[in-house]
C-alpha positions, 0 to 999 in steps of 0.5 A, spaced: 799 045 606 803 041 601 803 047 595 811 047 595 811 042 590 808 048 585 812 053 587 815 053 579 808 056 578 806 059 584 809 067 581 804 066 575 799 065 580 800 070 585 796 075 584 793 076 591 798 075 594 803 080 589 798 085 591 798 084 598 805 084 599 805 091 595 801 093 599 804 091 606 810 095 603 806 102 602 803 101 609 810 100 612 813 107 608 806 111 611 808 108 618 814 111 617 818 103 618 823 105 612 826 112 617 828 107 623 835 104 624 834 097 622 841 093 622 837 086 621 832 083 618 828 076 619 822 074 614 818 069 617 816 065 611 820 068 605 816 062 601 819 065 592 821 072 595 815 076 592 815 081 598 822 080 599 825 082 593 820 089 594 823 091 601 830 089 600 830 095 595 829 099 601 835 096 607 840 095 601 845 094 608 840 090 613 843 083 615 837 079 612 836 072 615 830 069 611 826 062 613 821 059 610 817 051 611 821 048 604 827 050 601 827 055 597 833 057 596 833 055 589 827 061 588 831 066 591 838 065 589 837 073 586 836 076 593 842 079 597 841 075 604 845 073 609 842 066 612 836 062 610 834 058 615 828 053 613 825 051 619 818 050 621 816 057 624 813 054 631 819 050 633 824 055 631 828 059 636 827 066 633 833 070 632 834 077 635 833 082 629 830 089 629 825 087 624 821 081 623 817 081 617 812 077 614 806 076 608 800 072 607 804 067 611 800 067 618 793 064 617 797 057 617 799 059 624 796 054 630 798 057 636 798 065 633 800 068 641 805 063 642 809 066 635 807 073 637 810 073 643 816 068 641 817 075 636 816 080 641 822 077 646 826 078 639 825 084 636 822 092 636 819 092 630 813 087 627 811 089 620 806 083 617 799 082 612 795 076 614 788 073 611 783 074 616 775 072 616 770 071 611 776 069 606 776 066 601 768 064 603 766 063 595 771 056 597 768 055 604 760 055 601 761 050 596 766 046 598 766 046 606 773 047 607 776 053 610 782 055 616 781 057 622 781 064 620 781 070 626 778 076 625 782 084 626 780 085 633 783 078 635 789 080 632 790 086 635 788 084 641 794 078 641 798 083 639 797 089 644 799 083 649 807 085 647 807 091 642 806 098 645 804 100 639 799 096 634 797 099 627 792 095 623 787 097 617 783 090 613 781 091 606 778 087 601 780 084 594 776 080 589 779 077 583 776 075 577 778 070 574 773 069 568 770 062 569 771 057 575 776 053 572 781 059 572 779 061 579 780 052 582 787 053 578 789 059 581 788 055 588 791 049 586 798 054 584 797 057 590 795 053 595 791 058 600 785 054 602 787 049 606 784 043 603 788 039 598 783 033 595 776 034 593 771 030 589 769 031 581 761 032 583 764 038 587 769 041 583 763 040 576 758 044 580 762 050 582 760 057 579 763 062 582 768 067 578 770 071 583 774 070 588 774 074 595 780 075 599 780 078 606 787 081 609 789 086 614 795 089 616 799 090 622 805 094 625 808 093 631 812 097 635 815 095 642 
């Protein structure tokens, strides 16, 4: 997970992930989250701001702490926040908020329950996107490599542990990128596949253009 290094490029290459944001903020709207009292917020990996930038137009007044593994701030310098803390999600106290959110952040994840659970003792509300299984297979196929990805149904059934209330839809998105070496590209800018070195053989002998991307979505409420 060593992608922080091409953050400069990583908004010219986003594209999965600037529409999973998207559509986790159109998901919170149906769901009725911009209709609560929300005072604070605290967004687990805010990493450039894609989906900051999106639903801060929606809590202009809410407190807002934001965390990410690097530092950031350089990135986000834009954004109206109160806090940033960086910080490695799985060994931070998390602060009481009336809203956690998070994007395309989760799949990185090693103890999800532990998280989930750290998450409940501190907020009402969770709103969160994450990559699931069968993602990103065209990488796993042909170069072996792949995280650990759960499925919805093990999600949700982490989730109902400490929510009442667990809404979730998944989707696919496939890119296409042209050529095989514009899709390695946009992984490399990215950094989503878990794996940082691979042979030249490998890389040569790759012919997909088309790239699947597998994500769900979920909103929680205690």
């Amino acid at each position: 997970m060593n992608f922080y290094k091409y953050y400069n490029e990583y908004e010219n290459y986003s594209l999965a992930q600037k529409q999973v944001a998207k559509n986790l903020l159109d998901y919170m709207g149906k769901s009725n989250i911009f209709d609560t009292k929300i005072d604070s917020i605290f967004e687990i990996g805010c990493g450039t701001g894609i989906f900051t930038r999106e639903y801060r137009k929606y809590f202009l007044h809410s407190d807002l702490i934001l965390n990410d593994l690097f530092d950031v701030r350089e990135f986000i310098k834009d954004i109206d926040y109160n806090i940033f803390i960086q910080e490695n999600i799985e060994e931070l106290d998390i602060p009481e908020s009336d809203l956690v959110v998070s994007s395309s952040v989760f799949q990185w994840i090693k103890d999800i329950d532990s998280l989930i659970r750290n998450i409940a003792e501190h907020t009402d509300n969770l709103c969160f996107s994450s990559y699931i299984f069968g993602n990103l297979v065209e990488i796993k196929n042909h170069f072996g490599v792949s995280l650990d990805y759960l499925n919805i149904e093990e999600f949700e059934e982490i989730l109902k542990k400490y929510f009442s209330s667990v809404k979730s839809y998944s989707e696919t998105i496939k890119l296409n990128f042209g050529s095989p070496m514009l899709l390695l590209k946009h992984l490399k800018y990215t950094g989503v596949t878990g794996f940082q070195k691979t042979s030249i053989s490998k890389i040569k002998t790759f012919k997909d253009n088309i790239l699947t991307y597998e994500v769900a979505y979920f909103i929680c409420k205690k």
